[in-house]
N, C-alpha and C positions, 0 to 999 in steps of 0.2 A: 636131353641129358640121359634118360634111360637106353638112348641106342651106344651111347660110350662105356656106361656100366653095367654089368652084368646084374642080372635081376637076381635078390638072394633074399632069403627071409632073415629075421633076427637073430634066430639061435646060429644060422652060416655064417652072421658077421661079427657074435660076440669075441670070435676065439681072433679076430682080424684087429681089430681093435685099432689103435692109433695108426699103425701101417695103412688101413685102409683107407682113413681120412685124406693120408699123405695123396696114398692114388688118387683120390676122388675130386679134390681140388686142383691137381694136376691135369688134370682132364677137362676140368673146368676151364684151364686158364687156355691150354691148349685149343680149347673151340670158342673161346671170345677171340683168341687172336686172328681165328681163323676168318669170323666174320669180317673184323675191322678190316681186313686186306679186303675182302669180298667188296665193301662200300670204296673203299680207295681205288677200285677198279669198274666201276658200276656209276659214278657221280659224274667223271668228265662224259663217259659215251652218252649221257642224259643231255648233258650241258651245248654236248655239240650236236646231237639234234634239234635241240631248238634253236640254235643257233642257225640252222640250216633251211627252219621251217621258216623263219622270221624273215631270213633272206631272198625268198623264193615266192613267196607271193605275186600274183599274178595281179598289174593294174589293166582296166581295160577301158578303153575311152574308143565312143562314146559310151557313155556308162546308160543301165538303167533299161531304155526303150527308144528305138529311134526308127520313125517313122519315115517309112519311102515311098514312093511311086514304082509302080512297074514299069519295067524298062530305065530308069535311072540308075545311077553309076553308087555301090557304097564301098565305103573304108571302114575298116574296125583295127582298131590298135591295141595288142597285149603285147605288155613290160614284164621284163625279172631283174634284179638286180647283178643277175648272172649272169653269161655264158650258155647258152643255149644247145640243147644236144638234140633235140626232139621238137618241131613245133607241129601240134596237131589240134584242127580245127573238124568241126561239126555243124551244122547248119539245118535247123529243123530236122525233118524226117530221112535227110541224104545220110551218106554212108560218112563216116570219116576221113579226113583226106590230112597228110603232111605234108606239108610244106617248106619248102627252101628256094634260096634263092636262086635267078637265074631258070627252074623251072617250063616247061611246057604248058601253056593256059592254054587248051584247046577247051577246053570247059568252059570258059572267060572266068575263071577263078583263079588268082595269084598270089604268088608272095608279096608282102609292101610290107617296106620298113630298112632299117642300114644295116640289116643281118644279125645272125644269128648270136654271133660272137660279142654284139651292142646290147644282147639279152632283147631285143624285138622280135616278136612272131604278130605281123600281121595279116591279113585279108586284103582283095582288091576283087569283089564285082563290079564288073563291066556291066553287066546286066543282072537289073535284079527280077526274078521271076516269081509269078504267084504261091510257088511250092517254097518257097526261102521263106514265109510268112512263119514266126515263130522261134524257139529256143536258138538261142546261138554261143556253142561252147567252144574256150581255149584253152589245150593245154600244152602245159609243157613242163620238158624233161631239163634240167640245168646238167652241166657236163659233171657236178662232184654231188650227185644223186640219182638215183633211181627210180624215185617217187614221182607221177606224176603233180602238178597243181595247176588248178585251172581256176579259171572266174566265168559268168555268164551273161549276157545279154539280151534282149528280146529285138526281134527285126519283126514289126509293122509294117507290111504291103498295105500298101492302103488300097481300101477299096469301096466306091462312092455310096453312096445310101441305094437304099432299094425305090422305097417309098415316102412320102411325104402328107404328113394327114394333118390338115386341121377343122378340129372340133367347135362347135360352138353349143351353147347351152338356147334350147327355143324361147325365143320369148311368148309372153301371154296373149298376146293376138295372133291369127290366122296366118298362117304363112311361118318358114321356118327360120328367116333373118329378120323377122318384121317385131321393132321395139318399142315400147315406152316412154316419153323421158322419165329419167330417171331410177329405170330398171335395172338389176342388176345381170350383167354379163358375165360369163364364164367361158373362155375362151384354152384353148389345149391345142398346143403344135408340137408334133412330134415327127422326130427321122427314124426311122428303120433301117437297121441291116447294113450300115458304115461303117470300115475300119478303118481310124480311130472312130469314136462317134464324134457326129457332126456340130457343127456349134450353130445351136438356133435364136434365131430373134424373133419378137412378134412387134409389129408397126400396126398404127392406125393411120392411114394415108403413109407421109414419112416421117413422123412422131415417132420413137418410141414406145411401147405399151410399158411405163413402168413407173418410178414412185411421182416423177412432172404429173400424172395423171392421176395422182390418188390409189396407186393402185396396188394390191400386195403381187406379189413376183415369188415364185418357186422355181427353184430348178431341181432336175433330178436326172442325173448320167447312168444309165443301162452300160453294158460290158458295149455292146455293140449300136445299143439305143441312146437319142437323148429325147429328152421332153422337157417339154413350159408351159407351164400355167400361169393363168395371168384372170383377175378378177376385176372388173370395171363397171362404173357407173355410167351408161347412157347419156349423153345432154341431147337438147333437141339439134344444137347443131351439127352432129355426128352424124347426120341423115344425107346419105350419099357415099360418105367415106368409105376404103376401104380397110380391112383387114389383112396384114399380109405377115404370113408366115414365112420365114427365108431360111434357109441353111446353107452353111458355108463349111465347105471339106476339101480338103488340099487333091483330092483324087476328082475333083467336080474344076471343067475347064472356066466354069458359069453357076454362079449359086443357084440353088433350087429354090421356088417361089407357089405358093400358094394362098389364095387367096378368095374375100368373100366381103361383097357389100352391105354395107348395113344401110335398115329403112328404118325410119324412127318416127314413129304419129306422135304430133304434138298441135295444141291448139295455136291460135292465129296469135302472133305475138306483138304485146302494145308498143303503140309508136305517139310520140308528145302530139299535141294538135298542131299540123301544117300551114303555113300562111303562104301564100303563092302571089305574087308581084306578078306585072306588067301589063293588068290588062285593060286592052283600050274598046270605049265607049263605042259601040256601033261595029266592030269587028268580032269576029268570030274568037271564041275561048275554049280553052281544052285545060281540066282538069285532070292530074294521072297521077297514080297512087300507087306503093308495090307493097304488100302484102307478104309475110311468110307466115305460111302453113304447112302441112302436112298429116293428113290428104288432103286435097283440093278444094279451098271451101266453096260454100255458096255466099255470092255479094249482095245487097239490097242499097240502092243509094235514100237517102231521107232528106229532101230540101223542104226547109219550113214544115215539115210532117208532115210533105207530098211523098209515095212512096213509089221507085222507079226499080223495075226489077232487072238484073243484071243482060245486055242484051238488046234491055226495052227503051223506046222514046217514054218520056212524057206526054199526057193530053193534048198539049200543042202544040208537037212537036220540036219546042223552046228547049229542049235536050235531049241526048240522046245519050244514052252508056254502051260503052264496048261489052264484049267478053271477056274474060280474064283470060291471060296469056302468060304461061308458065318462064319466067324469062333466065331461071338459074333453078337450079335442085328445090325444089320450094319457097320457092321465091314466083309473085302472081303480079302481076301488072294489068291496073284495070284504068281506065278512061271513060270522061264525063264530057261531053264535049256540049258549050253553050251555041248556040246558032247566031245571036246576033246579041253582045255584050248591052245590058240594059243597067242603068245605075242602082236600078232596084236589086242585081242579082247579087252585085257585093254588099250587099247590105242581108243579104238573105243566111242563115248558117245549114251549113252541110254535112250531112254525118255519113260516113260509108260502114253498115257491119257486114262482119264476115264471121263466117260459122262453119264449124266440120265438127262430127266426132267426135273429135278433146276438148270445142270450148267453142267462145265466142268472145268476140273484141269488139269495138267499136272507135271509128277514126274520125275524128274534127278538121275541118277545112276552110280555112278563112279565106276571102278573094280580095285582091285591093288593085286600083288603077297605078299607086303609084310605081315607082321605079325601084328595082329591088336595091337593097342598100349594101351599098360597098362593108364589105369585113375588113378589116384590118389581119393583115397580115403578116405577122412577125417571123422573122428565121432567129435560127441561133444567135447572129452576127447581133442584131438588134438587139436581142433579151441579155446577150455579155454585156455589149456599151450602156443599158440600161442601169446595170446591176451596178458596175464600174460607176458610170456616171453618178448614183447615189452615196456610196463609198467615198466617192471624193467628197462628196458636200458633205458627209458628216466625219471626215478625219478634218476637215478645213474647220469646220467649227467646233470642235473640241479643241484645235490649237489654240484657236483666235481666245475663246474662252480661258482657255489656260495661260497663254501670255499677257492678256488683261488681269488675273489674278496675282499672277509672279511679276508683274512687271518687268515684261521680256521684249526684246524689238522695238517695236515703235513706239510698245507703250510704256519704255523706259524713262523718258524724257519727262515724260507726265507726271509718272511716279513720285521723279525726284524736285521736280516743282511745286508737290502737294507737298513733299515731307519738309520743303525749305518753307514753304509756307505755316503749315503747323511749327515749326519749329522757333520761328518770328513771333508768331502771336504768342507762344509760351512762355518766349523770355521778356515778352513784352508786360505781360499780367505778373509776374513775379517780379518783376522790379519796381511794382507799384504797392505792394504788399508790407502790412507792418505786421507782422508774428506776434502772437501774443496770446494768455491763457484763456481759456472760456470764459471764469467769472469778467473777464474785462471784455466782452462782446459789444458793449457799447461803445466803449472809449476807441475801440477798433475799428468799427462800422464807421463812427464821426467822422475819423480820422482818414478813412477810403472816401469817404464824400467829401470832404476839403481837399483831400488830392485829383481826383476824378473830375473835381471842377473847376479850371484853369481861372484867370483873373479874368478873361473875355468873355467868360459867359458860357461857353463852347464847350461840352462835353465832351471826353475821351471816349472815343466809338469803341476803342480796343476794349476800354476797361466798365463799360456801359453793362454787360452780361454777365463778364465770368469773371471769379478770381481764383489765384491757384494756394492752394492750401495743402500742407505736409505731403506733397506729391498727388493731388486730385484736383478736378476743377467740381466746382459747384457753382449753379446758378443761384442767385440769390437776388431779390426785388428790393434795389436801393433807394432807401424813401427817408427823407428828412424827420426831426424825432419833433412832433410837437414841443414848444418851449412855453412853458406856465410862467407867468409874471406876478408875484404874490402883490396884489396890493394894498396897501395899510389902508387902514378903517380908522 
């Protein structure tokens, strides 16, 4: 307001007086109108640049990161809603290039897409090369702007691991795979140096290492690293198995594999006591027993608390024992062999111990002449008809039971032969009955005994037991009433 009026102190404005007001609000009104126009001209050019921004966005598919092989063939696709004046592409660290249709690809880089005029500005490697590894920018010009707008991509060359490590935690005995049962492992597989990183698994034999095994599982993805940790408890049967570390990456023609045995000491582990069939009087007899240990035990055989050392005959030469012979991953096979089968020797008891390191066991062995006895052998097919077959026998007797109760089927006919029956003898007892009040219980009783007792002498069988009263039967014991004859004196 002060650039419109002139700057004046109060004594310069007293002599101006109402005139000057006239100006001053004049002035005023003159420069509000001036803005209002300024905004009436200043609101659409707003409206239609965003209008223009909104239009013009760049879609690009495959969006995000997309991962290739060197030497394989990539497309990348950028959209405008426009008309296209300009498409111009960058690719990692190369120079910018424009593209249009029809173009020269001695580069093997090209136009792809239905032209420019559809708003598409695409790409076409023919070949992708280890330097294309990284940012990948589009942009473009629309024909009623100026402005470039672009969107961005990442192109992953893949490129296979370096290395492949796996770790294991020592166990507490000697040697650097050599375990426990029930030690705790700590096991680490990791790839190096893979773009993308590699995706890794850890296996015990071809088990998985993960919760089937008790086991806790971390994963953890580095930019270019992966790794896995995996924590596991020992059993003794894990003695031999292997460890194997794998990674799998799309730039690998063959997964990578590493790998490491495991050895596990454990005591000699209990087996029920053995009974051995077939053997005959006067021929020769071979006792054999397998063992699992790890390490190797030592055997001792104990007949009747004769003691024969693994190897050795007996005093008379009446037996002899083998070596042990390792026959699977600790697993021991040893042999007793009798020389001339004597009746005394099945009657004799046998004990084999075995010892190493983690423990000792001891194993019972019965001998018998007779013939070893057939097992019963059941399949599937058998244990269903069995089940089936039980099924039937008790839906058949809860019918049978239930139709005998309801009088259903066959035992309809019975039913209603019972109810004709009871229904006879009831109308039979009540047509014999004379009603009448309690105090005359006598005269009613008499009066059932002269009916009940025909003129033949012959009692009514029907009416012998029961008679029916205000709707109930009751038995009652019909007995003649003593008769007093007063005689005069």
């Amino acid at each position: 307001m002060g650039g419109c009026v002139p700057c004046l102190d109060e004594e310069a404005l007293a002599p101006l007086n109402v005139p000057f007001l006239v100006i001053h609000f004049a002035g005023l009104r003159e420069l509000l109108h001036t803005l209002m126009d300024n905004s009436r001209t200043i609101t659409p050019t707003a409206s239609t640049t965003t209008t223009t921004r909104l239009s013009s966005s760049v879609d690009i598919q495959p969006s995000g990161q997309v991962a290739v092989r060197v030497g394989e063939p990539l497309k990348i696709m950028c959209r405008v809603g426009l008309p296209i004046q300009n498409c111009r592409i960058k690719i990692s660290s190369l120079q910018s290039m424009f593209l249009q249709p029809n173009q020269n690809a001695n580069d093997g880089i090209e136009y792809y897409g239905d032209g420019l005029q559809a708003g598409q500005c695409g790409v076409y490697i023919h070949r992708v090369k280890e330097e294309f590894d990284g940012k990948f920018v589009c942009a473009i010009t629309t024909n009623d702007s100026r402005i470039e707008v672009d969107n961005t991509a990442k192109i992953v060359v893949a490129k296979p691991p370096k290395e492949l490590k796996l770790l294991m935690s020592p166990g507490r005995l000697s040697g650097r795979n050599v375990y426990k049962n029930g030690e705790k492992l700590e096991i680490s597989c990791s790839s190096l140096g893979g773009r993308p990183a590699a995706n890794v698994s850890l296996f015990l034999d071809d088990q998985p290492l993960e919760r089937e095994f008790g086991s806790n599982v971390y994963d953890s993805n580095g930019n270019e690293n992966t790794q896995k940790n995996v924590s596991y408890t020992i059993k003794s049967s894990d003695n031999g198995k292997m460890v194997r570390c794998i990674a799998h990456h799309m730039a690998l023609d063959r997964p990578q594999e590493s790998t490491r045995q495991l050895e596990v000491h454990y005591a000699p582990q209990p087996q029920p006591p053995v009974e051995l069939f077939g053997f005959v009087i006067g021929r020769e007899g071979t006792i054999n027993l397998t063992v699992k240990a790890h390490p190797r035990p030592r055997f001792i055989w104990y007949i009747n608390g004769d003691k024969i050392n693994e190897g050795s005959p007996d005093m008379k030469n009446h037996l002899q024992s083998s070596s042990a012979v390792e026959v699977a991953k600790g697993e021991w096979r040893l042999e007793l062999k009798i020389d001339s089968v004597q009746k005394s020797d099945t009657e004799k008891e046998y004990k084999l111990e075995a010892r190493n390191d983690e423990g000792a066991e001891e194993y019972r062995i019965l001998l018998s002449t007779s013939a070893e006895p057939e097992g019963v052998d059941l399949d599937a097919g058998y244990i269903i008809g069995i089940v089936v077959g039980i099924l039937v026998i008790i839906v058949l007797s809860f019918l049978i039971i239930f139709a005998r109760a309801t009088g259903r089927w066959c035992f309809a006919a019975r039913r209603r032969g019972d109810e004709e029956a009871a229904g006879n003898a009831g109308a039979g007892s009540e047509a014999h009955i004379t009603p009448g009040d309690d105090e005359d219980d006598e005269h009613n009783d008499q009066h059932i005994i002269d009916e009940k007792i025909p003129h033949g002498g012959q009692e009514n069988p029907i009416h012998a037991s029961t008679e029916y009263v205000n709707g109930r039967t009751e038995i009652k014991d019909i007995k003649r009433k003593d008769e007093k004859t007063d005689t005069p004196v």
